[in-house]
N, C-alpha and C positions, 0 to 999 in steps of 0.2 A: 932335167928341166925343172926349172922353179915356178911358182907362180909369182906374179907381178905384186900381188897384196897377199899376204895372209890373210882371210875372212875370218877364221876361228881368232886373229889376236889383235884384230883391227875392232875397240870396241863399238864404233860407228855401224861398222858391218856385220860384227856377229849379234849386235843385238837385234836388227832385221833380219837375220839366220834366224833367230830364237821367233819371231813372232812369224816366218813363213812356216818353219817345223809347226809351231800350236796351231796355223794355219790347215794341216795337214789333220789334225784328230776329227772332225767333223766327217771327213774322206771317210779314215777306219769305220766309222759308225753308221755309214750311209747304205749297206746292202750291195753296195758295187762290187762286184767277186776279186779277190784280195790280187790274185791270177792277173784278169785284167789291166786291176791297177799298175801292177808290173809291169807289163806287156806296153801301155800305154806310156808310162815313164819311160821303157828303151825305146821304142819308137822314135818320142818326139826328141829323146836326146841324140839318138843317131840322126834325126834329118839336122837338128843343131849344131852337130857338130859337137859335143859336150861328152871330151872324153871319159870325166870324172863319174859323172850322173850317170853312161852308160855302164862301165865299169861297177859301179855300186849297185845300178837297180838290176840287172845282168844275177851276180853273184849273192843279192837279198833276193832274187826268185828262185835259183837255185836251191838255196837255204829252204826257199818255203815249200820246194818240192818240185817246181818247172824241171820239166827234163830240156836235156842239150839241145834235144833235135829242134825244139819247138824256141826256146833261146836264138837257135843258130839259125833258125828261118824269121825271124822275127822282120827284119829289113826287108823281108822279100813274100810277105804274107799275101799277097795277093795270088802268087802262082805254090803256094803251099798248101797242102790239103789236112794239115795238122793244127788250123784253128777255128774253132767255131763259129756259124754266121756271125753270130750275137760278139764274139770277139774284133771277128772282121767288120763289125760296123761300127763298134767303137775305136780299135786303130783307121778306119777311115774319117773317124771325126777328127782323133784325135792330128791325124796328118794335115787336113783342112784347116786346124782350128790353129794348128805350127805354122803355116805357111800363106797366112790372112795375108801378109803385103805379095805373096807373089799370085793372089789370085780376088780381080778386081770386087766381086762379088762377095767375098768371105767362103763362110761355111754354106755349100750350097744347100735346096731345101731336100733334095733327094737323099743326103747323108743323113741330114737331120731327121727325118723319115724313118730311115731306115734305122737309126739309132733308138729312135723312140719306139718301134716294134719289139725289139729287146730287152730293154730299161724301163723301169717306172720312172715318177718324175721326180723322187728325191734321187733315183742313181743316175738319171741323164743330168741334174745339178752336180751331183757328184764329179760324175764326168767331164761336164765345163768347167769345173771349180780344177780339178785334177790339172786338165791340160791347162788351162793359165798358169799351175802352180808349178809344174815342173819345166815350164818354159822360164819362169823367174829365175830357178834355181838355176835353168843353162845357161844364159843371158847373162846373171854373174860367174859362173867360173871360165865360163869363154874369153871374159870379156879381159879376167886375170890370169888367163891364159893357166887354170890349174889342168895340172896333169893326172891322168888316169893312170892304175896299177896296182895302187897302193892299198885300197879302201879294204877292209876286212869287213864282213858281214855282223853286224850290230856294233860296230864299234862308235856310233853318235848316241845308244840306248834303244 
């Protein structure tokens, strides 16, 4: 399978890759636990559909120390006993925050809640900043239909 654009060689498109990546250092710097971060990227890329994003952030958690188990339950954290409240209520934003057109309301206030018991308020912006950002990056490789497999763990830097 090919993707329909190359984004690395379409300059149009990787120079919006270059400003969502800088987009991302404010993240690292924020306190939000690196773990999370992870967790929240495969998440919203698996409700996406975004083979390549899950693939990559999958195998850079790995790299940072995620074990399998907790990887392999990731889609299904609500009946898994392997993540933290404080995790569980950031993938529950983060699944809210992916799926704003299938739910009239948006992010309900109970998530938000309960998000906010676990984060301060630069890691809950973190947190909304995160999930808008990693739905950008799904949204375009869905959209060119890039394929997942390939991605080697730091190979973007």
């Amino acid at each position: 399978m090919e993707a329909r654009l190359n984004l690395h060689d379409n300059a149009v498109a990787a120079k919006f890759l270059r400003h969502l990546v800088s987009a991302h250092k404010p993240l690292s710097d924020s306190g939000l636990p690196l773990s999370t971060q992870e967790l929240v990227k495969i998440r919203a890329s698996q409700i996406n559909g975004c083979a390549f994003c899950t693939d990559m952030h999958t195998k850079e958690a790995a790299r940072a120390g995620e074990t399998a188990v907790r990887l392999n339950l990731v889609a299904t954290w609500r009946e898994a006993k392997v993540f933290t409240e404080a995790e569980r209520a950031a993938l529950e934003l983060a699944e809210q925050g992916t799926r704003i057109a299938d739910a009239a309301g948006g992010v309900t206030d109970e998530a938000w809640a309960n998000a906010a018991k676990h984060y301060d308020e630069d890691q809950l912006a973190a947190l909304v900043s995160l999930i808008a950002l990693i739905n950008a990056f799904n949204r375009m490789n869905v959209i060119v239909q890039q394929p997942g497999g390939d991605y080697e763990p730091g190979m973007f830097g």
